[in-house]
N, C-alpha and C positions, 0 to 999 in steps of 0.2 A: 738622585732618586729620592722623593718624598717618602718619607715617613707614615708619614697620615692615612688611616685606613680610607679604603676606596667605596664611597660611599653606594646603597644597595640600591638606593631609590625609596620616596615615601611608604610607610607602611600601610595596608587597608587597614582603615577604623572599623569595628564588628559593624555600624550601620552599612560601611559601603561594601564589606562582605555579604554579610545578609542580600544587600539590593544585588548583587552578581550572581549567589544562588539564586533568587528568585526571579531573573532575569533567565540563565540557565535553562531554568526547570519549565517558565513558557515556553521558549525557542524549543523545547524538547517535545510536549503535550503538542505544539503547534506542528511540528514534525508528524507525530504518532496521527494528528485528527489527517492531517494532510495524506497518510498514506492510505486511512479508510476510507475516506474522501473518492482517493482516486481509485482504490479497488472496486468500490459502489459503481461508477461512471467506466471502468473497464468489463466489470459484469454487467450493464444495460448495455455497451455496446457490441458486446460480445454473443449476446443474448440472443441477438437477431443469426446469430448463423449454430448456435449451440443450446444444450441447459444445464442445468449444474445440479449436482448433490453437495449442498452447504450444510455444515455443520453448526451448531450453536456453539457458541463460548462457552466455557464451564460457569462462567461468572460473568456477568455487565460490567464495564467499567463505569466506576462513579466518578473520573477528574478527564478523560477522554473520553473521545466517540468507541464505541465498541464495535470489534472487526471482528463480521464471522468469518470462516473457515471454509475456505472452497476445499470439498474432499475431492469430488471429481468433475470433468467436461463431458459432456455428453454430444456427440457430434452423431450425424446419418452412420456415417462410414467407420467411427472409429469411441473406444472410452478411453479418457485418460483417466489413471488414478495419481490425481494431481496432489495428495497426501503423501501418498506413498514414495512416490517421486521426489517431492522437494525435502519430505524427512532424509532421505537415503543422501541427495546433496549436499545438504545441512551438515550432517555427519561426517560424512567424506572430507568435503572443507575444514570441519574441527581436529579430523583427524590429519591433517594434512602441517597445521599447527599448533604451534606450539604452547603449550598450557601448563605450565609446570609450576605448581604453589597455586591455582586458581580454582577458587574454592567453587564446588559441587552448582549449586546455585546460579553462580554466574556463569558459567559452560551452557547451564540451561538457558538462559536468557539468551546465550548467544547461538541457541542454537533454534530458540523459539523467533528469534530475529529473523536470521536466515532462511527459516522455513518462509517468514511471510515476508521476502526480499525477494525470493526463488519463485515464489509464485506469482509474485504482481509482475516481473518481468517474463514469465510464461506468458501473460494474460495478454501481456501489450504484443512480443511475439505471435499470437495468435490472431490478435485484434489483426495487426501489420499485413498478413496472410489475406487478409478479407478485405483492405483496400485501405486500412485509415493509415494516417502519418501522424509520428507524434515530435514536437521539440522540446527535447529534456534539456532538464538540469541533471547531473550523474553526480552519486553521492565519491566523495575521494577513496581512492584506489585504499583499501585492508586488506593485508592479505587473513585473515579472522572474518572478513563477512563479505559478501556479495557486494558488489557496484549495483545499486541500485539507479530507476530513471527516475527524476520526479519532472513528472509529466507539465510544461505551460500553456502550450497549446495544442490542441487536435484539429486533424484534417481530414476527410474523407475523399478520397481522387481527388485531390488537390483544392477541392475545397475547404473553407476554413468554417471549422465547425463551434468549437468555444476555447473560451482563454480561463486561466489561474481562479480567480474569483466564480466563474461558471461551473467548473468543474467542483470545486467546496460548495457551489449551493446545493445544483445537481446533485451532487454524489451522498449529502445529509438527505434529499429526499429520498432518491432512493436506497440508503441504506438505513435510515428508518421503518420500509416497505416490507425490506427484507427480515428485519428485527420482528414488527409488525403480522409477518404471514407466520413465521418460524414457531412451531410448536415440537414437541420432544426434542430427541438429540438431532435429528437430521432431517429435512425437508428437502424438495425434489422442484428448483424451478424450472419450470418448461419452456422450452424453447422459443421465441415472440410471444413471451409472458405480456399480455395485454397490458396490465397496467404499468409495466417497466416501459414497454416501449411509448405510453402515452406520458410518464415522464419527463421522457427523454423529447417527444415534440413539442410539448406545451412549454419546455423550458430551453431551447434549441432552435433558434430560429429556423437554420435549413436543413435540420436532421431529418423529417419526411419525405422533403421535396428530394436530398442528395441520395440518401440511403433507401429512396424506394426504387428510385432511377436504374 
């Protein structure tokens, strides 16, 4: 048996740490832009059969896109209070594990996470209800947060409506719109909000022709 320490492997020089955090920390912002992305394009498609009371952010983000706050769905037959709801899950789930030495702070985050994890998968659930298909990507199984779907492409009755790149263009336009109309703490989109849905055609090739059908 050798003597010789068993060697660790090379060390990162601070340059090639640096470039791994800063590699990190896009693949993360690129995540976060990607989820308001796809919330914006679940609220214009969802729009056609509901409305929403959206809430503003307490703040803009300045290094991501900034994602309002669906409080509730507004349907003919039914309200959901989609805040109140996905807080209550949120919680449930934190409480369910374990956190012990985890400082105040980061329970928040994880539970500010979850609230907006719990709701975009409401959204697509609800989209589903009304005819579209979606093929995710599913974020890996935590038991600390929701499986989240990240959505690549949608379908409408088996038609195929837009792909990964569509849904990021789309979804800055319209959640610009939605930044854009939003005044005080809470605004009220209505149900075939005209200029969501003209969004949603002008950048959609057979979103008219499928979804009026």
């Amino acid at each position: 048996m050798s003597d010789n320490p068993i060697p660790n492997g090379p060390k990162l020089s601070n340059e090639d740490a640096r470039k791994r955090r800063k590699n990190s920390l896009v693949r993360e912002h690129g995540v976060k832009d990607d989820m308001v992305f796809q919330q914006a394009v679940l609220i214009g498609l969802a729009n056609k059969f509901c409305g929403f009371t959206i809430e503003n952010p307490s703040k803009m983000s300045q290094i991501t896109a900034t994602l309002p706050n669906i409080s509730k769905i507004h349907t003919q037959d039914d309200l959901i209070d989609v805040s109140t709801l996905a807080e209550k899950q949120a919680n449930d789930l934190l409480n369910k594990s374990k956190h012990f030495l985890v400082k105040e702070k980061s329970l928040q985050r994880r539970i500010k996470k979850n609230i907006i994890y719990f709701t975009q998968n409401l959204l697509i659930d609800f989209c589903s209800e009304h005819g579209f298909f979606f093929n995710s990507i599913y974020s890996k199984k935590n038991p600390k947060t929701f499986q989240v779907e990240r959505v690549q492409q949608i379908f409408y009755k088996n038609n195929f409506l837009m792909k990964k790149d569509e849904i990021q263009s789309v979804g800055t336009c319209i959640n610009n719109y939605l930044l854009n109309i939003s005044h005080g703490k809470t605004f009220f989109l209505r149900q075939n909000d005209v200029e969501v849905q003209n969004l949603l055609a002008q950048n959609i090739t057979l979103y008219s022709f499928v979804c009026n059908h």
